[in-house]
C-alpha positions in Angstrom: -6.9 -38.2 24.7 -5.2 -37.4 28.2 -6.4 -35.2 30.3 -5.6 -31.5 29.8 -5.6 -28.4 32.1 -7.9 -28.2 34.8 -5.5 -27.2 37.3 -7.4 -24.7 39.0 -11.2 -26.3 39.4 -9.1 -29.5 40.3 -7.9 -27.0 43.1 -11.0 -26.0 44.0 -12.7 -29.3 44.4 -10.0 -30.7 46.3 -9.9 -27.8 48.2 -13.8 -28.4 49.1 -13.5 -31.7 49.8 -11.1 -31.4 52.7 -13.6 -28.4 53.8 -16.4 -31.0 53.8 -14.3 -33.8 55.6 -12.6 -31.8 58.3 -15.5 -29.3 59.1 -19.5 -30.1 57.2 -20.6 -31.1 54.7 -20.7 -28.6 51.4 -22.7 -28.3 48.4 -20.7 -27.3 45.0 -22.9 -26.8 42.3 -20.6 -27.5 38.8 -22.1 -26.7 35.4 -21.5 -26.0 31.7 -22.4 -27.0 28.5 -22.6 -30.9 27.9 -19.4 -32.0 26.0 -17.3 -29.4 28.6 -15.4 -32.3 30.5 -17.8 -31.8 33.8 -17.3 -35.8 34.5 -13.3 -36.3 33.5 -12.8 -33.2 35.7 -14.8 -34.8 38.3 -13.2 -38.1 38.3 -9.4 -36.3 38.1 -10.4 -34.5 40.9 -11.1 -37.4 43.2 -9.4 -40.1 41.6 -6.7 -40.0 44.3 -8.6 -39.5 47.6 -8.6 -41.7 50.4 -12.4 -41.2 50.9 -15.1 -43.1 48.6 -17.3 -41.5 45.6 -20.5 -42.8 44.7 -21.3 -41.5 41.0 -25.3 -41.1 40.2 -26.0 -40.4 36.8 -29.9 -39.2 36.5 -30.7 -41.1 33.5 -34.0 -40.5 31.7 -35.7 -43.3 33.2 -38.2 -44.2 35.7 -37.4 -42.7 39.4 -37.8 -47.1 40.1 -34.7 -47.6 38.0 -32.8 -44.7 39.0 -33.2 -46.2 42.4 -31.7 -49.4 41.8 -29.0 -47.9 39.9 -28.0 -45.9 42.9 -28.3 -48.7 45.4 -25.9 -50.9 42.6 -23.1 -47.9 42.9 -23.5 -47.7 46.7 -23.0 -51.4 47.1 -20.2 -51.6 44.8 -18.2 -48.5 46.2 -18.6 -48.7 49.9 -19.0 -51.6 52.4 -22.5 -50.5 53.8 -26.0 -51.9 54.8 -28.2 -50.9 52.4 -32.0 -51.8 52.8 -34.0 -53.0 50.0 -37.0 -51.6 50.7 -35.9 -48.4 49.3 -38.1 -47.1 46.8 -37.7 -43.4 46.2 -34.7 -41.2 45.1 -35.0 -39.1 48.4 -34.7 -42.4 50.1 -31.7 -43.0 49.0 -30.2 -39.9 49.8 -31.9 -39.8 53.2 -30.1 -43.2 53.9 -26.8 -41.3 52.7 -27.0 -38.2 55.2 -27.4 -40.5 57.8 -24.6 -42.7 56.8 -22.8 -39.3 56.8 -22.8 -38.8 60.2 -20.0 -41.4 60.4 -18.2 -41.7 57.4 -16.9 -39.0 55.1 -17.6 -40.0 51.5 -18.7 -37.6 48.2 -21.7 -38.1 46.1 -21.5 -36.9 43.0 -25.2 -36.3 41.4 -24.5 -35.8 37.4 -27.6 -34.4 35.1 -29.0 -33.2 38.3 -31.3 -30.6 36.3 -33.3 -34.1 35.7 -34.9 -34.2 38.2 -37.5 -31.5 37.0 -39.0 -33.9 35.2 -38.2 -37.4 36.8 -39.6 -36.1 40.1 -39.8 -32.3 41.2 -40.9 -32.7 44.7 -37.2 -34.0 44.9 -35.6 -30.5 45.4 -37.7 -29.3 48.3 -37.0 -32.6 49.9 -33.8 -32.2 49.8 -33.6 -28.5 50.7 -35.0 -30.0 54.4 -32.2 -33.3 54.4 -29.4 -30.4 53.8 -31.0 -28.0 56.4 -30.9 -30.5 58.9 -27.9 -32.5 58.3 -25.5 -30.5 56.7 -23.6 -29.2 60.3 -23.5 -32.4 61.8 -22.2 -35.0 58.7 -19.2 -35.0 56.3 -20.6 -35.4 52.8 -19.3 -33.4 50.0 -21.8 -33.1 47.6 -21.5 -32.0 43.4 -24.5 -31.3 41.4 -23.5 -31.1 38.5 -25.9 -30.2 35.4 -25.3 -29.5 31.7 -28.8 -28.1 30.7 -27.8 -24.4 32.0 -31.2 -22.6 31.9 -32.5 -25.8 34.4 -29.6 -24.9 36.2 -29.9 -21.3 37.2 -33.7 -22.1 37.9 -32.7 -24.9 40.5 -30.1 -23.2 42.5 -30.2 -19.0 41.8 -34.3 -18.3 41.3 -35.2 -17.2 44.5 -38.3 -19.2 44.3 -37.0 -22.4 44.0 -36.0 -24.6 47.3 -32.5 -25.2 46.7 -31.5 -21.3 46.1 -29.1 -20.5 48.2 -28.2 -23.5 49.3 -24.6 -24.2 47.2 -21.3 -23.1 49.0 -19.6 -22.8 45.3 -21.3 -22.8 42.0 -18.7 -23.7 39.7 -19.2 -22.7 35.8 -16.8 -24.7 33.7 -15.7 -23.0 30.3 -14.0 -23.9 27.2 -9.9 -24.6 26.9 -7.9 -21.4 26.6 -6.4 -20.8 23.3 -2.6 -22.0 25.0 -4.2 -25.2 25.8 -5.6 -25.6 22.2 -2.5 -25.5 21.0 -0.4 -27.6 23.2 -3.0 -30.1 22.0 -2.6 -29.9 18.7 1.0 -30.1 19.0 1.0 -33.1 20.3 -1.1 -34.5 17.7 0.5 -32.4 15.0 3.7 -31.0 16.0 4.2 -29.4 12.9 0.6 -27.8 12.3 0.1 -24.6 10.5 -1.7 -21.8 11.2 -4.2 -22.7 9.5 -4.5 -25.7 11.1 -4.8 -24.2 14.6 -7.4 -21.7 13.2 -10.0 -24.9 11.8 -9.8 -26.5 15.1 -10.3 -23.3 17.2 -13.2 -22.4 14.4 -14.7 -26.1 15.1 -14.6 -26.6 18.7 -14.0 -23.0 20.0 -12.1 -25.1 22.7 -14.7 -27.8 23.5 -12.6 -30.7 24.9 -14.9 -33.4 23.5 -14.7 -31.7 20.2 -10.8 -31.7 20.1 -10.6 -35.1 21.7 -13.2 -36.7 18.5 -10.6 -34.9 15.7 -7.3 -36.0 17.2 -8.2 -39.0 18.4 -9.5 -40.0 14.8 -6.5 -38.7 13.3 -8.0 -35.5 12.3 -5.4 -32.9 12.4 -5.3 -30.9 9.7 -7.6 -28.1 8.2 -8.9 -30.0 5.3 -9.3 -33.3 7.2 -10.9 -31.5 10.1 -13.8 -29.9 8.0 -14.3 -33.0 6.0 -14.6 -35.1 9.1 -17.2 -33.0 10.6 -19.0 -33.2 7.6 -18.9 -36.9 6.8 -21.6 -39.1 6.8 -20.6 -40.7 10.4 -19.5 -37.5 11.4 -21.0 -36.9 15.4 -20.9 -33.5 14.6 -23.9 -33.8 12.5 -26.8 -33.8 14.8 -24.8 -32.1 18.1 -26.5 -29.1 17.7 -30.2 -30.3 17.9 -29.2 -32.7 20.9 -27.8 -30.0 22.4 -30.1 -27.4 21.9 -33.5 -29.1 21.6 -33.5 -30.7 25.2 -33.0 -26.7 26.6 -35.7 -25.1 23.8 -38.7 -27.6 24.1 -41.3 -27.5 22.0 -40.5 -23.7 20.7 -37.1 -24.8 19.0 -38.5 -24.0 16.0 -37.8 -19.9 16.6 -34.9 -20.3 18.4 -33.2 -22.1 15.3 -34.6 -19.1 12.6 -32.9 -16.5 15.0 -29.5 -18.4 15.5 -29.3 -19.5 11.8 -30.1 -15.6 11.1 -27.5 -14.6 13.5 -25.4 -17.1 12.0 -25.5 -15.5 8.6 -24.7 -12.5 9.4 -27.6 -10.5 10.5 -26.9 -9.3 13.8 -29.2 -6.7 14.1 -32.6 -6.9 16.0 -34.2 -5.4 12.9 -32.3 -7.8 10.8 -33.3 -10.9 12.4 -36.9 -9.9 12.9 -37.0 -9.1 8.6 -35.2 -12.0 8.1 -38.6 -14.1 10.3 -41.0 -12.2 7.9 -41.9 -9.8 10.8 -42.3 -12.1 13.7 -41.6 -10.3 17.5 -38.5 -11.9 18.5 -37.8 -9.9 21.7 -38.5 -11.8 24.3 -37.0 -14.9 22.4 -33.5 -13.0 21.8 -34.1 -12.1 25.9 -34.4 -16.1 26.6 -31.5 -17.1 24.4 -29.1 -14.7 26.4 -29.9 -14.4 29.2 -31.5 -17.7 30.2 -30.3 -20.2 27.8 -26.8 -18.0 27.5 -26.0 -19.1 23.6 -26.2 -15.1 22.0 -24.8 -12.4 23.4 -24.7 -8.8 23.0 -22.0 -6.2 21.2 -21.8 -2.8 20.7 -18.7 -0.5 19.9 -16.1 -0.3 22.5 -16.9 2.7 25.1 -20.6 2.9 23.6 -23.0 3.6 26.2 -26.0 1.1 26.7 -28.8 2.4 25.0 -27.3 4.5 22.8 -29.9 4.1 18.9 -28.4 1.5 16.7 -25.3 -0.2 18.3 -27.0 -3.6 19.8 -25.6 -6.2 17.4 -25.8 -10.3 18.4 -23.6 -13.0 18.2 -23.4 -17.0 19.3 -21.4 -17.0 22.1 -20.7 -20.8 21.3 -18.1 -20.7 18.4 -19.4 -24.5 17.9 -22.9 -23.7 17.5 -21.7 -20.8 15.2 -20.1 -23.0 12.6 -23.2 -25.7 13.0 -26.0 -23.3 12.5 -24.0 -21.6 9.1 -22.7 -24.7 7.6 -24.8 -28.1 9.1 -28.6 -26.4 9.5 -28.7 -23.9 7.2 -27.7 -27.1 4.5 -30.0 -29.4 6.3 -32.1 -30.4 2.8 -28.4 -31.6 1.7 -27.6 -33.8 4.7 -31.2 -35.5 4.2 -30.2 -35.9 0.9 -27.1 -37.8 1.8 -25.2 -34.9 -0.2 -22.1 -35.0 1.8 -19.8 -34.8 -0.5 -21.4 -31.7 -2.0 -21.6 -30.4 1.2 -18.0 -30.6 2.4 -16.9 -29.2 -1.4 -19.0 -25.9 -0.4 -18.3 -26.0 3.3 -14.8 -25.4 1.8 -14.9 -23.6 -0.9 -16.7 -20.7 1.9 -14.3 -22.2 4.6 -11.5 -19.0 4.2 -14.1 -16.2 4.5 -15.8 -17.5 6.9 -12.8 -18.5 8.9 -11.6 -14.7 8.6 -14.8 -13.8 11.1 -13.0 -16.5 13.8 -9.8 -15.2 13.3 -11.2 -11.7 14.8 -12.7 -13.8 17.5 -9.6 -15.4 17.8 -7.2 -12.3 18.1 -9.6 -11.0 20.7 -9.5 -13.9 22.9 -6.0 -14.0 23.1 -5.9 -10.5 23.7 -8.0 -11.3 26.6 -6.1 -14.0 28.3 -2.6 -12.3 27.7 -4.1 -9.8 30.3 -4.0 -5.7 30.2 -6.9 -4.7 29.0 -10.3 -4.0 30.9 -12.2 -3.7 27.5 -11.9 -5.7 24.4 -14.2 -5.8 21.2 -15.1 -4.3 18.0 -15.9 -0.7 16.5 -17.8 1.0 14.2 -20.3 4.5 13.7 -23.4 3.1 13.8 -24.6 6.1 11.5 -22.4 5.0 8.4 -22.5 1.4 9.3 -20.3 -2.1 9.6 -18.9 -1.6 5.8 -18.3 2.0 5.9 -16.3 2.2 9.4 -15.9 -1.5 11.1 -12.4 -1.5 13.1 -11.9 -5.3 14.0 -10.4 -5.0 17.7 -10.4 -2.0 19.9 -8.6 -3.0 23.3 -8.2 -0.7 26.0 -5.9 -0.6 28.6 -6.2 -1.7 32.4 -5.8 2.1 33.6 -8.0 3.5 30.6 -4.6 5.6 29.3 -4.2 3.7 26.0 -5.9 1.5 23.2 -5.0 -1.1 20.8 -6.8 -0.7 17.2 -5.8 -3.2 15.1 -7.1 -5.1 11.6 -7.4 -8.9 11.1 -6.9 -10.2 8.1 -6.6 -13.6 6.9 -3.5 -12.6 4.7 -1.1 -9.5 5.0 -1.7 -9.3 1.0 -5.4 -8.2 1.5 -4.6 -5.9 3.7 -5.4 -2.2 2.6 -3.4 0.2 4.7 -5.2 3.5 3.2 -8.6 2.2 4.2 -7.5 1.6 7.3 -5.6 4.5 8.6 -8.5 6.5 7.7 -10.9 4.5 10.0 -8.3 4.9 12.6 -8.4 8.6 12.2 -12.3 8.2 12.7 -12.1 6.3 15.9 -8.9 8.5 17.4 -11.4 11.7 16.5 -14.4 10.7 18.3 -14.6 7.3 21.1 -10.4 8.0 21.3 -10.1 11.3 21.7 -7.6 11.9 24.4 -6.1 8.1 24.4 -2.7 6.9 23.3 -3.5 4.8 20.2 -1.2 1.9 18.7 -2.1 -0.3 15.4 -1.3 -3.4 14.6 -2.3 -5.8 11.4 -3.1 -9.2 12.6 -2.9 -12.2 10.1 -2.7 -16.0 10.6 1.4 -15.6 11.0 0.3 -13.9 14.5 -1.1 -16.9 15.6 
């Protein structure tokens, strides 16, 4: 697949490189989730400069080997003495600040979150090489990391060594719904709706996820679900490598709560029941606020705190799908039931995909701009069923709001029912607003 969007963080980079060259050196610290694009974006951003870039990639291997690998991409890239007696990690990069003080180059360090277990002394080391050469060389460095609770340890605990240290942290997030599309298009010019709500539903805008179904051909609805669910589907085990390496040893908790939250229990009470009683506080605390995978809802305009509004969700729209259809059927998969699976994966495929299709709606809502609040509404005293309103969006100056239904089809759409949870919302969070509706179905798209 060819690269896609990017514009701005190419910007960015480029912009900070020219920074490091004509004035110091900088630090940019550049994360997201793994499967984001951090290296393509990298190499795009650089691929044109007249300046080298040595690429380190901290393996899980012995600091000895890491060594040798580095001296192997220094050699290769740049036409510099390189002793062999170097034997450390800080070495290396000790021998690179100095060369810095006459030649502008960037070092990209990839995985750098690594390093906590390959050799921890590494950061405080190289808190004192920045301190001291940083004003007087012309190195532009990226650290760039994928495990994002390692992350925010390293460079924003006040603790740590390397805290505020980066010029620009750099977070990089999943393709905007108008990208999705012009990717699909040119895989599938003639997709349907449909189409474009399996791949948003699948990937939630992933690039390695959209590059593995076009690439392979899989560009329809029914060929993407069946795909991720085939036997040499890659999709299969992405959750636990993703999500094991962050959760250590205690993954066990963290997968009851998400596969909870992935069934619909959204509720602290809910999730807790559904764990036969076990205290999950401080484990729904980790898993926003550290790990970021669930976040937190309430009604539009409800006020933090207020009894019974707190509802979770995974942020991840990847994740979402895995944990409901791929964990939660994992006896199935170790069966070697995939064809089973993908036949009931499908057959739940349309109400499921109705959920996304809110998600979707709101999203869009979002980038098109306007609005300063955006979510979901209900009266927490008669309950999601009784009077759930699927998007509330209010405006910029707070003047008006948008209440609107998603449905997958306008034919299940029940006007009555809805009008009178409008009249609920326009009597109590809306009083005093100028309130439009709208139906949204997968024509809308």
């Amino acid at each position: 697949m060819r690269f896609y969007n990017r514009e701005h963080e190419i910007a960015e980079l480029q912009r900070i490189e020219n920074l490091s060259f004509t004035r110091n050196s900088r630090m940019t610290v550049l994360t997201g989730r793994r499967r984001i694009g951090k290296t393509s974006l990298i190499k795009k951003a650089f691929e044109n400069s007249a300046h080298p870039m040595l690429y380190f990639f901290t393996a899980r291997k012995s600091e000895a080997a890491l060594v040798a690998d580095f001296i192997r991409e220094i050699r290769a890239k740049m036409d510099v003495y390189v002793p062999d007696e170097l034997t450390s990690v800080i070495g290396v990069l000790r021998h690179l600040f100095e060369l810095a003080t006459t030649k502008s180059f960037t070092l990209v360090i990839d995985e750098f979150q690594e390093f906590l277990s390959i050799s921890p002394s590494l950061f405080s080391d190289l808190q004192n090489l920045w301190d001291s050469y940083r004003g007087d060389t012309h190195l532009n460095l990226v650290l760039s990391g994928s495990v994002l609770s390692m992350m925010r340890k390293i460079f924003t605990d006040a603790h740590e060594p390397l805290f505020g240290r980066a010029d620009n942290i750099i977070h990089l997030k999943p393709f905007r719904i108008s990208v999705i599309k012009t990717i699909l298009y040119d895989y599938n010019p003639g997709y349907t709706p449909d189409d474009l709500l399996a791949i948003y539903s699948l990937t939630g805008g992933v690039p390695k996820y959209i590059e593995l179904l076009c690439d392979n051909g899989h560009v329809t609805a029914e060929k993407m679900l069946r795909y991720t669910l085939s036997p040499l589907s890659p999709f299969i085990e992405e959750g636990r490598n993703l999500l094991i390496g962050e959760f250590g040893r205690d993954y066990g908790t963290y997968f009851s709560i998400l596969l909870a939250i992935s069934e619909g229990k959204t509720s602290q009470a809910e999730i807790t029941t559904a764990l036969g009683g076990t205290p999950i506080g401080g484990h729904l605390d980790r898993l926003e606020n550290t790990f970021g995978i669930i976040s937190k809802f309430r009604p539009v305009l409800a006020k933090p705190g207020t009894k019974g509004t707190v509802r979770f969700r995974i942020s991840d729209l990847f994740l979402q799908f895995w944990f409901r259809f791929i964990e939660s059927n994992r006896s199935m998969i170790e069966l070697d039931n995939y064809t089973d699976l993908a036949d009931l994966v499908l057959s739940q495929y349309p109400t499921y995909s109705g959920y996304t299709l809110e998600r979707y709606f709101r999203q869009k809502l979002a980038e098109d701009g306007g609005y300063r609040e955006i979510g979901a509404w209900w009266l927490p005293k008669l309950g999601l069923d009784a009077s759930e309103i699927d998007i509330v969006a209010i405006t910029t100056d707070k003047s008006a709001a948008l209440v609107a239904e998603v449905k997958r089809q306008r034919r299940n759409y029940d006007h009555k029912r809805f009008m009178t949870k409008v009249e609920q919302i326009k009597a109590t969070t809306l009083s005093g607003y100028d309130v439009s509706t709208r139906l949204f179905t997968l024509e809308d798209m």
